[in-house]
ROMARMAR-420076 format. One line per 2 residues: number of its first residue (from 1); for each residue x, y, z of N, C-alpha, C. Coordinates in steps of 0.001 Angstrom, whole numbers, plus 500000, padded with zeros to 6 digits. Layout:
BEGIN
NUM	X/Y/Z/X/Y/Z/X/Y/Z  ...
END
This chain:
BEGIN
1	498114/459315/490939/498965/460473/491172/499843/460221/492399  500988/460371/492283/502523/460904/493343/503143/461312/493090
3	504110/461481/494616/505240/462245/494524/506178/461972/493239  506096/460751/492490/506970/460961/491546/506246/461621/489769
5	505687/461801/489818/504779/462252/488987/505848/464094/489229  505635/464801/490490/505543/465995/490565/507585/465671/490179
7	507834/464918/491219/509580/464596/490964/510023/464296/489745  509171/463911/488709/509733/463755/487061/509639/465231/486706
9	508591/465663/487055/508307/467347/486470/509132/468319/486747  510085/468008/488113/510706/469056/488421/512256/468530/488255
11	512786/467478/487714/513551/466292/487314/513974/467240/485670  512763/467011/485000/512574/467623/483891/513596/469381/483476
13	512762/469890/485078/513397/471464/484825/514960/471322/485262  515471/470230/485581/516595/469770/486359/516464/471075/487737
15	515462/470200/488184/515530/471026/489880/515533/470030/491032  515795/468653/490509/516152/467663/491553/517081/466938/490648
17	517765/466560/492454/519078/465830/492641/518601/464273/492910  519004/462861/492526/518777/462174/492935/517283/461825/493666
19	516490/462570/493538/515080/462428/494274/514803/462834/495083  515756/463889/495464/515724/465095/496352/516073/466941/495846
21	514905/467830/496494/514642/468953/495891/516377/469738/496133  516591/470105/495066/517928/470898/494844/517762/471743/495571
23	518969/472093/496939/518333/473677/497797/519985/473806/497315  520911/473763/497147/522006/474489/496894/522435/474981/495767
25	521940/474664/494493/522569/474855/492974/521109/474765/492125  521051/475330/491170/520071/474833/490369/520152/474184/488858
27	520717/473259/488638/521242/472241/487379/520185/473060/486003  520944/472973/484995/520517/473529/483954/519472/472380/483312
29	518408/473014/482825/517198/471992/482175/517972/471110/481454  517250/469902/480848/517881/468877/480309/517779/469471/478666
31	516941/470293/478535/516583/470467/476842/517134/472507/477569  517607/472969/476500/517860/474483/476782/516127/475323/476420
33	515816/474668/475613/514306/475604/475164/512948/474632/475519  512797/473390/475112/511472/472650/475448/511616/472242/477461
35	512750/471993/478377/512263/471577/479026/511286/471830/479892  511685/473489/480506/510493/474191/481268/509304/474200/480958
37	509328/474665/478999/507894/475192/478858/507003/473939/479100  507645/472563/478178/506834/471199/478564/506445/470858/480191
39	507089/471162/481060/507047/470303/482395/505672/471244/483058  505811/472811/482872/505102/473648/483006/503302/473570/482212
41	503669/472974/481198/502206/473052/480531/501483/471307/481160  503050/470622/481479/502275/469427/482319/501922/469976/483652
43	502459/470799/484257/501888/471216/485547/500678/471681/485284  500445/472493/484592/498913/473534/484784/498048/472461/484361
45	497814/471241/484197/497063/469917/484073/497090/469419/485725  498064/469028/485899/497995/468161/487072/497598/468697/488113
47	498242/470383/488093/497416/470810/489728/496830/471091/489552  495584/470920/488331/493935/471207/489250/493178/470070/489916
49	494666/468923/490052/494216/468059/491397/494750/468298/492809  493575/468221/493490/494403/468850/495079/495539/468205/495414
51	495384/466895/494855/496621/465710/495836/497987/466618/495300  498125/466924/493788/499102/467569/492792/499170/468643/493735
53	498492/469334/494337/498782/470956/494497/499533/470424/495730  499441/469395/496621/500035/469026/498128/501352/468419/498008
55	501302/467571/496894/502577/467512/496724/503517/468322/496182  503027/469099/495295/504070/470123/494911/504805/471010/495731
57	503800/471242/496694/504243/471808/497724/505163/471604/498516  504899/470112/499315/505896/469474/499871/507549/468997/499058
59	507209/469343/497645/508347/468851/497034/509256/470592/497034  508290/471394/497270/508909/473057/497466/509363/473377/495790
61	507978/473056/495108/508306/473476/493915/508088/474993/493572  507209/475428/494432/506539/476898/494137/507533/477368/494201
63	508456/477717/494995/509526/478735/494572/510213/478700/493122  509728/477378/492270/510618/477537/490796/509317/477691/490109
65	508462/478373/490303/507577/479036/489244/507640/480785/489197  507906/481088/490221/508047/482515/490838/508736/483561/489849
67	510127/482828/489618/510787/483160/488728/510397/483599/487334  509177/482558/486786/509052/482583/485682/507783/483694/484958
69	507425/484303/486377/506517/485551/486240/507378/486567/485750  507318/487094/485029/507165/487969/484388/507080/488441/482855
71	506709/489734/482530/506283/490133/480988/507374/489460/479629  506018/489108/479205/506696/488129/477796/506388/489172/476563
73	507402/488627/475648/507147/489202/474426/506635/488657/473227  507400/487302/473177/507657/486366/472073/506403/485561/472386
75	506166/484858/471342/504400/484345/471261/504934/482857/472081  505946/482324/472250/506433/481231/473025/506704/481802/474656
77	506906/482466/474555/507175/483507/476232/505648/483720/476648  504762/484331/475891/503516/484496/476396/502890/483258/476562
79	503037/482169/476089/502432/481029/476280/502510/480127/477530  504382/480272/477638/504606/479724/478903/504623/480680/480061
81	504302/482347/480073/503945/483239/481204/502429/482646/481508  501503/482700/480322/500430/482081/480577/500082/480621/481364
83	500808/479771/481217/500261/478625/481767/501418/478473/482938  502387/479551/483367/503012/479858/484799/501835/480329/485740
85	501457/481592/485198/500371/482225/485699/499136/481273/486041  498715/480444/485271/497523/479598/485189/498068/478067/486482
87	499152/478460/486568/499750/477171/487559/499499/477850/489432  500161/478983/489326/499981/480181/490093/498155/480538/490850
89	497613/480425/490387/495739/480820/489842/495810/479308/490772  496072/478175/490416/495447/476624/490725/495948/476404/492019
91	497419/477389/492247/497879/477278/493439/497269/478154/494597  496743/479044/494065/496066/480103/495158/494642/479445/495761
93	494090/478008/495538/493318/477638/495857/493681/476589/497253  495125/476873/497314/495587/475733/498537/496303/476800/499383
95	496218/476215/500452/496524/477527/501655/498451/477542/502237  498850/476693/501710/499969/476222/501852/500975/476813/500850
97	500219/476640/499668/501067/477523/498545/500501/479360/498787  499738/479406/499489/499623/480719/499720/500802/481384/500369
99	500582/480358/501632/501907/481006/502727/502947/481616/501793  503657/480293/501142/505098/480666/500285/504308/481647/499227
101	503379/482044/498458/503470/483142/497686/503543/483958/498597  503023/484574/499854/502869/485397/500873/504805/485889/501187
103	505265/485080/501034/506736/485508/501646/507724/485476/500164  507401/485364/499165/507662/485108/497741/507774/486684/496841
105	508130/487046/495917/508159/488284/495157/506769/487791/494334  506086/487060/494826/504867/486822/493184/504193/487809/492804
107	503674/488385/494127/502839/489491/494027/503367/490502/493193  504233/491329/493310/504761/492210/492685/504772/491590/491275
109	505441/490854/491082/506027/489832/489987/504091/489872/488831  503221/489827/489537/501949/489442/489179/501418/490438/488601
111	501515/491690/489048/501318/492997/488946/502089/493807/487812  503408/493716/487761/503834/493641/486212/503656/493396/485798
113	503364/492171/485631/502539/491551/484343/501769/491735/483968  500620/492370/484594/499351/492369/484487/499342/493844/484318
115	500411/494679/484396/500556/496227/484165/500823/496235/482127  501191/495452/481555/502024/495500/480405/501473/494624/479355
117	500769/493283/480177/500362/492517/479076/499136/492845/478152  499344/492377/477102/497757/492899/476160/497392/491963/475853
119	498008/490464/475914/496899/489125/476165/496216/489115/477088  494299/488858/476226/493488/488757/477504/493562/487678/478390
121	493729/486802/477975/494091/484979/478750/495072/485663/479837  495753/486235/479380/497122/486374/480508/496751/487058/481214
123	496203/488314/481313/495275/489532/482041/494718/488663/482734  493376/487798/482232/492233/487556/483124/493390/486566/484299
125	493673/485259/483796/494310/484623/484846/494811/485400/485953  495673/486325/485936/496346/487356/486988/495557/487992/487443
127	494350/488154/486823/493597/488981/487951/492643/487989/488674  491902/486538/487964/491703/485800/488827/492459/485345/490252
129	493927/485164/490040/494392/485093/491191/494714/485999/492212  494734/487660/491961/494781/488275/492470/493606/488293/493595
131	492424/488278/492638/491271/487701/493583/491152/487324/494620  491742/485964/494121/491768/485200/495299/492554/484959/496361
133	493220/485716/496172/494374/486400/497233/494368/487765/497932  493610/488356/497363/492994/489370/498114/492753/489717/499666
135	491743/488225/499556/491637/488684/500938/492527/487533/502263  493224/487134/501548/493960/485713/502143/495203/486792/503257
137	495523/486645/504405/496818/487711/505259/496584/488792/504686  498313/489047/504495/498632/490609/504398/498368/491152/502892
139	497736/490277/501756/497751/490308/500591/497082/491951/500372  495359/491938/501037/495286/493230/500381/496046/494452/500754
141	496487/494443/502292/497715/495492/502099/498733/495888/501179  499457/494571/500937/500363/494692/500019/499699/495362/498419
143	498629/494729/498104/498536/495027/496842/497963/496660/497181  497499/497151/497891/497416/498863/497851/498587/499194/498321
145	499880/498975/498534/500833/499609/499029/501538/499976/497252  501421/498289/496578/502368/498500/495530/501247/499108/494127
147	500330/500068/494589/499077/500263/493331/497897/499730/492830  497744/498528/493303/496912/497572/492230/495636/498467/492153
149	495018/499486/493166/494030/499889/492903/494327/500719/491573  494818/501319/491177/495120/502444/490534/495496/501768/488676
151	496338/500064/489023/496140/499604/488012/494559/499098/487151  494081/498378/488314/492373/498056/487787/491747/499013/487272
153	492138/500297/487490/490815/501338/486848/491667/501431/485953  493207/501441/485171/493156/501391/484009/493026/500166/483142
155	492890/499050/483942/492313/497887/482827/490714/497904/482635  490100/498945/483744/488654/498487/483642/488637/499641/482046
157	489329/500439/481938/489187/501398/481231/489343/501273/479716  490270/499292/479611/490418/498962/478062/489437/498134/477539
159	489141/497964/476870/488066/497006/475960/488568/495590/475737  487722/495266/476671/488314/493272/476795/486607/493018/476075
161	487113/491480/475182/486007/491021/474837/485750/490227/475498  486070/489312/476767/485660/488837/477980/484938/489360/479238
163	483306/489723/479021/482580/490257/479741/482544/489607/481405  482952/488245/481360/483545/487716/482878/484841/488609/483668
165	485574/489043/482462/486907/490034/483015/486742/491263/483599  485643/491552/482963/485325/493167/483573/484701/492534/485042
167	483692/491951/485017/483030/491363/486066/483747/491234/487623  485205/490243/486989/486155/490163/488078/487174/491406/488814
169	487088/492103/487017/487929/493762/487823/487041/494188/488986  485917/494223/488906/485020/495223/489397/484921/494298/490892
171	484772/492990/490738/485010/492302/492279/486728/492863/493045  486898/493449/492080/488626/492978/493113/488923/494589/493262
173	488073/495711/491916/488376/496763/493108/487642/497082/494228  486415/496454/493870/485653/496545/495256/486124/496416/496405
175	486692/494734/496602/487858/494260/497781/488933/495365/497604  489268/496060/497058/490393/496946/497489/490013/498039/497640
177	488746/498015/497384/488397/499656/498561/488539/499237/499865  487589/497818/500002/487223/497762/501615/488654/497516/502484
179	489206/497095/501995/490542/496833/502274/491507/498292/502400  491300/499126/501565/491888/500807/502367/490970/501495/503498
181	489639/500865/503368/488644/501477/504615/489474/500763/505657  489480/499524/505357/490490/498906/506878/491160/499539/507253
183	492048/500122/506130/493451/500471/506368/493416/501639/506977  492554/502533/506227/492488/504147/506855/491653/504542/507789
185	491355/503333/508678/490245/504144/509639/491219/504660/510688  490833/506242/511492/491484/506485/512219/491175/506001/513509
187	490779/505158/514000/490894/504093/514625/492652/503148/515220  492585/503031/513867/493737/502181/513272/494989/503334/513720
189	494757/504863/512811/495932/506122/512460/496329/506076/514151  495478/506345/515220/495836/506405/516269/496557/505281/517246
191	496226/504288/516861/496688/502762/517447/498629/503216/516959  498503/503470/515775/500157/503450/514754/500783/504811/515799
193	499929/505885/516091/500771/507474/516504/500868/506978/518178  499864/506198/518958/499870/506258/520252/500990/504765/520651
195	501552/504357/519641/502560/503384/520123/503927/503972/519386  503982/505064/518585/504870/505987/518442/506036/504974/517252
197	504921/504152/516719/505369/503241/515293/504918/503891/513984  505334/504600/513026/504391/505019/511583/505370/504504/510816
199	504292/503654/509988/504751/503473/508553/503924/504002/507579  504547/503918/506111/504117/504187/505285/502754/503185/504965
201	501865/503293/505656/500633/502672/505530/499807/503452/504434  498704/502989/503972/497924/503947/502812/497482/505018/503178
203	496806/504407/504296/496201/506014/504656/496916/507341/505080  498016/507464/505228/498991/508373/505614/499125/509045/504102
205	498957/509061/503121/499094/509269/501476/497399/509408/500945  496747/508702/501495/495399/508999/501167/494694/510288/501513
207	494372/511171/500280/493595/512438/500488/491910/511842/501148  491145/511489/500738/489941/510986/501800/490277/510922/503113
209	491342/510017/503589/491517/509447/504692/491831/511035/505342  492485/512009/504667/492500/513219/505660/491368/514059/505798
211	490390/514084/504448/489722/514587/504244/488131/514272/505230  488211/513259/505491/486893/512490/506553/487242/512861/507949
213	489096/512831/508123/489395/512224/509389/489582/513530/510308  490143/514870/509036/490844/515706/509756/489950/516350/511245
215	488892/516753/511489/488185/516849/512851/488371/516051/513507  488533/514637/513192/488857/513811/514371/490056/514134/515499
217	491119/514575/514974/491849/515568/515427/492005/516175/517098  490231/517083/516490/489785/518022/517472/488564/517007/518705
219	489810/516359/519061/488996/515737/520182/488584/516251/521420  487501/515822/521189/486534/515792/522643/486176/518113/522313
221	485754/518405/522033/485439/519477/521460/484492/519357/520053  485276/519767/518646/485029/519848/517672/484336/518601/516991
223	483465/518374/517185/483181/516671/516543/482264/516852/515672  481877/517733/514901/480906/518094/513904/482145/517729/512699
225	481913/516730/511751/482481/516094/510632/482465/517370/509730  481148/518514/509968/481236/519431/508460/481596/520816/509505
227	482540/520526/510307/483201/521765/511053/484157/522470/509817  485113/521901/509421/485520/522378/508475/485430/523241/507256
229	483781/522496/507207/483274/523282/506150/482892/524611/506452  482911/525679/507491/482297/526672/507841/483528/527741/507083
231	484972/527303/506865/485580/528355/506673/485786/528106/505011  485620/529554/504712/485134/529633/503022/487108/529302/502412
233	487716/529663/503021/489517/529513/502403/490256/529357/503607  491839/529087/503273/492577/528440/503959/492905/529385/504797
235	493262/529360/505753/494293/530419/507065/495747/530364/506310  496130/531539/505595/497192/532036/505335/498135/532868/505899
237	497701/534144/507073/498630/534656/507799/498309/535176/509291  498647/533852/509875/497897/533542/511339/498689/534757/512352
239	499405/535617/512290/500107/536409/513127/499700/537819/512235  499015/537660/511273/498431/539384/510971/496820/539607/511539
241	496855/540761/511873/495791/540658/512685/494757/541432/511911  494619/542148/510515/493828/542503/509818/493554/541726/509098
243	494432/540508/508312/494049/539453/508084/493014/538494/508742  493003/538755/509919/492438/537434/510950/490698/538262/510806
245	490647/539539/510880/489789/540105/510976/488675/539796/509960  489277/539410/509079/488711/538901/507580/488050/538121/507653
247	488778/536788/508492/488396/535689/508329/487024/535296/508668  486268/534304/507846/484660/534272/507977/485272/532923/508937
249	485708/533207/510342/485358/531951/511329/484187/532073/512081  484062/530520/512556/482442/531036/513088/482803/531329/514245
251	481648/531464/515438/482132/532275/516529/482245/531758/517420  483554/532661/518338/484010/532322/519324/485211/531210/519210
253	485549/531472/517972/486570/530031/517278/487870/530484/517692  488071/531651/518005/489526/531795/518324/489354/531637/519862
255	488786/532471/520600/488782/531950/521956/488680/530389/522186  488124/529865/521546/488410/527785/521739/488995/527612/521433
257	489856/528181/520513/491285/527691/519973/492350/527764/521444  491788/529132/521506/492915/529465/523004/492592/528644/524113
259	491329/528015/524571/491303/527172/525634/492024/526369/524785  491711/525630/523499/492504/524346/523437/493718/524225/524284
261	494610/524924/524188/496058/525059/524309/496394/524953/525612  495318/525683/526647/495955/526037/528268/496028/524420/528897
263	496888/524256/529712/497525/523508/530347/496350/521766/530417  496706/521089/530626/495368/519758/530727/494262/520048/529668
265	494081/520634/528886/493315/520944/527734/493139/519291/527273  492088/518525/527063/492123/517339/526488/491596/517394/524306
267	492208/518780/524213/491776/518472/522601/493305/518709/522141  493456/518027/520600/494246/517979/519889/495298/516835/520502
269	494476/515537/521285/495896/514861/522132/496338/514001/521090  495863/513296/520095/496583/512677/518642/497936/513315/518348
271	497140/515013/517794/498242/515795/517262/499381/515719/518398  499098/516090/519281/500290/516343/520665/500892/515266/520626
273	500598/514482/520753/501375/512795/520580/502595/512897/519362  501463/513264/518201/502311/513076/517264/503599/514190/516708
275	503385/515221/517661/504644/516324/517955/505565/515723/518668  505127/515137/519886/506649/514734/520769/507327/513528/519997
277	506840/512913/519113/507357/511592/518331/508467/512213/517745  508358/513601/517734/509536/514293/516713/510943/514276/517475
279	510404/514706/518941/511678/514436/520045/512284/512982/520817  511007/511987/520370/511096/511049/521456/512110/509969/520322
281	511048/509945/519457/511820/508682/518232/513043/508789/517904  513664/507637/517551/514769/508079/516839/515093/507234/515415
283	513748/506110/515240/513562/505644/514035/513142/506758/512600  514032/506294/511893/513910/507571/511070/512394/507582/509877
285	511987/506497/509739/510585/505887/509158/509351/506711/510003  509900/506738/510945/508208/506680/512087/508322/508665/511911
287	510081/509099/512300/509595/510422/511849/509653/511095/510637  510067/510551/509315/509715/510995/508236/508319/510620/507876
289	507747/509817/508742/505657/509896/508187/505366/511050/509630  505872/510990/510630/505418/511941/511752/505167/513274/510643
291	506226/513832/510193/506601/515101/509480/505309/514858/508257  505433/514665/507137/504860/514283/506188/503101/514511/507288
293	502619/513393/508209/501385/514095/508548/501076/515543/509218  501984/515812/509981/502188/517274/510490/501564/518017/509223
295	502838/517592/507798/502319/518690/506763/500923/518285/506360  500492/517320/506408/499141/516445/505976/497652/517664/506705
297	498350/517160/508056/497490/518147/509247/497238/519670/508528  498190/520309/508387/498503/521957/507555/497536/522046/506368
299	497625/521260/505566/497046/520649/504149/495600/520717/504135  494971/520187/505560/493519/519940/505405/492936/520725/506582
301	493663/520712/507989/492289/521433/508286/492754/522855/508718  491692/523921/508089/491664/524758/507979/492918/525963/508899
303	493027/525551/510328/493890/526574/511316/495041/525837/511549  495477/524964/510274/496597/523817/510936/497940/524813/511412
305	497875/526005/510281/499004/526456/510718/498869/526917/512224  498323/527806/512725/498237/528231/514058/498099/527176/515215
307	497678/525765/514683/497611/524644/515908/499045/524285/516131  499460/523912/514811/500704/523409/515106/501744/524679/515569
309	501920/525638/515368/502393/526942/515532/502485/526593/517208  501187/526944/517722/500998/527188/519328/501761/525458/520040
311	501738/524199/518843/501922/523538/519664/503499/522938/519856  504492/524498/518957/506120/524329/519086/506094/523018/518332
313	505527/522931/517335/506246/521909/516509/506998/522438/515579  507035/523639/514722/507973/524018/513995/509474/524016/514422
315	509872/524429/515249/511136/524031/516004/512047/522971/515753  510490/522160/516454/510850/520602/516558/510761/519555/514935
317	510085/520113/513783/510977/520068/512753/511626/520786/512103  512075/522175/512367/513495/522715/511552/514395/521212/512181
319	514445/520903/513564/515626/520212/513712/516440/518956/512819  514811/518452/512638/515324/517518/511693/515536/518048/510234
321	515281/518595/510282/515910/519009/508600/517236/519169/508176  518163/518794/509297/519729/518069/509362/519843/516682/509650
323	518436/516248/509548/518995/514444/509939/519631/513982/509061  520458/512461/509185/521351/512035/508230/519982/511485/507470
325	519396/510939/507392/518456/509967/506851/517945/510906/505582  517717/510821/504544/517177/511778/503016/515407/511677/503340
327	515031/510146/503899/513270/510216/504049/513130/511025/505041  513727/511756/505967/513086/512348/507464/513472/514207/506757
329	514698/514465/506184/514600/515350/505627/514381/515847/504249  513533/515075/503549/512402/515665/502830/511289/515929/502931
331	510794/515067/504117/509372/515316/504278/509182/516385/505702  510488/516430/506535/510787/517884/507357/510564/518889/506065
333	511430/518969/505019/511568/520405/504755/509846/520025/503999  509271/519370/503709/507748/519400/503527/506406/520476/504171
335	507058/519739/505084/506377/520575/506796/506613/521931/506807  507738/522004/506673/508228/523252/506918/507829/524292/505613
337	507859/523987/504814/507359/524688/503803/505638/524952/503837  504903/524300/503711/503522/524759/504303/503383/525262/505460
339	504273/525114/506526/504018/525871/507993/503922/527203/507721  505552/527399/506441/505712/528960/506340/504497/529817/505136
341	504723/528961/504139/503411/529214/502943/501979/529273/503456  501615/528065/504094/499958/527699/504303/499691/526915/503047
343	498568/526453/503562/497878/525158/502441/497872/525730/501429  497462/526699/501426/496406/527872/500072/497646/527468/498938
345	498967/528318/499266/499949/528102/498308/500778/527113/498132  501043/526104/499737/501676/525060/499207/500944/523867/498834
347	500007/524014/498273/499056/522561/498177/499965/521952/496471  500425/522720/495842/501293/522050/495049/502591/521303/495504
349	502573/521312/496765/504302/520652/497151/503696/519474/497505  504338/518470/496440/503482/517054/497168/504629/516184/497346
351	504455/515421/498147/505478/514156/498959/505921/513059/497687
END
């Protein structure tokens, strides 16, 4: 095995010049229909030798397989998606072709495919490599940003006669739970609000992640995880006072509410943080998720309206609800709509 072995193969797809990798033009195959699929079904042979997978690399062939991901129709299209995919799978075992899938569209590219196809060969391969990419960098982020959890439970849900396939779904949603526990610990939520950076990370969209986290909140005070649970329904009209009278809070909950607030008070300093981000930022990303959790905050724990109320954040998003940006004012008028409704009725307005 050598470099010219991999240089006939990619010679073949006419992707070299003289014995050097084409970076400016890409020359049309020598055959219009056999050359790819042939050079390709010689690849998925050769790289399940390491030396093959090192040189390919160095010859910077992976970027001309990339392309060739995606959903086939024709029983010649599925054959050569299949043994792309199966080239892809041999490559995820070398750390080098990782990098370039890592900065590459494959992923996505992988995930279509594997959203549409009803060959099991083609399924299992894509999810073998998904696998194994999982936990390699930024991979499992990416793949919960673009769904994959949400795809696996509907493949675990079809009838494959490959009892190894189910086997591997069930490894890879596993890795993509632990991989949103990464993601959503508020640990992490506070590291993103106290450097006054938010992105659209998972947990910002994840109902659990509010649902575990929302007391965390109530720092240095409230630290009972089933605090929440004491109030039987949502706080709907925090400025009526026969209303309030109603309310089954436990006791002495409004007077701690009111220390919260007085001057050096050390509870709610997350939330407080994440109010002035509304005045301080001027990235429009960091405050269309600022807004969006504000409404998040409203959504889950029980007195959001009256915290955020006392803590002049409504104000501070009416303002933006004239920004130029469409992400900062939709998820303002978000906010703003549960501030005025309450959870109870706006829990149908979703982002």
């Amino acid at each position: 095995m050598d470099l010219l072995i991999v240089m006939f193969l990619l010679i073949v797809c006419g992707k070299v010049k003289f014995g050097q990798v084409e970076k400016n033009e890409l020359k049309k195959p020598l055959h219009p229909t056999r050359a790819i699929p042939t050079a390709i079904n010689c690849l998925a042979t050769l790289l399940k030798e390491p030396i093959v997978r090192s040189l390919f690399v160095q010859a910077d062939g992976v970027k001309l397989l990339v392309p060739l991901i995606s959903p086939a129709s024709s029983q010649q299209s599925i054959q050569l998606l299949y043994e792309t995919c199966l080239c892809v799978w041999l490559l995820s075992y070398y750390e080098p072709a990782i990098e370039y899938l890592a900065t590459s569209r494959a992923l996505p590219r992988l995930i279509d495919v594997v959203k549409v196809s009803t060959k099991e060969k083609v399924v299992r391969v894509v999810v073998l490599t998904l696998r194994n990419l999982l936990p390699k960098g930024t991979f499992g982020a990416q793949m919960v940003d673009v769904g994959l959890p949400q795809v696996v439970q509907s493949l675990k849900a079809q009838a494959w006669s490959d009892e190894d396939l189910l086997e591997v779904l069930n490894q890879l949603e596993e890795g993509l739970k632990d991989n949103i526990k990464k993601l959503s610990s508020f640990d992490k939520y506070k590291q993103e609000v106290l450097l006054s950076h938010l992105d659209w990370s998972p947990m910002h969209k994840d109902p659990t992640f509010w649902r575990d986290n929302i007391t965390n909140f109530e720092e240095n005070d409230f630290q009972s995880s089933s605090f929440g649970n004491q109030f039987s329904y949502w706080l709907v009209a925090p400025n009526d006072a026969n209303t309030v009278a109603e309310w089954p809070l436990p006791r002495n909950y409004l007077e701690r509410m009111q220390r919260a607030f007085l001057p050096g008070s050390p509870l709610f300093q997350i939330l407080r943080v994440l109010v002035t981000i509304l005045d301080s930022s001027s990235d429009p990303r960091t405050l269309a998720v600022a807004c969006f959790d504000l409404s998040q905050f409203i959504q889950y724990h029980p007195a959001g309206r009256i915290i955020l109320t006392d803590l002049k954040a409504k104000e501070r998003v009416m303002k933006l609800m004239n920004h130029d940006n469409a992400e900062v004012t939709k998820n303002a008028l978000l906010c703003i709509q549960r501030l005025f409704l309450g959870a109870k009725y706006a829990s149908f307005l979703l982002a």
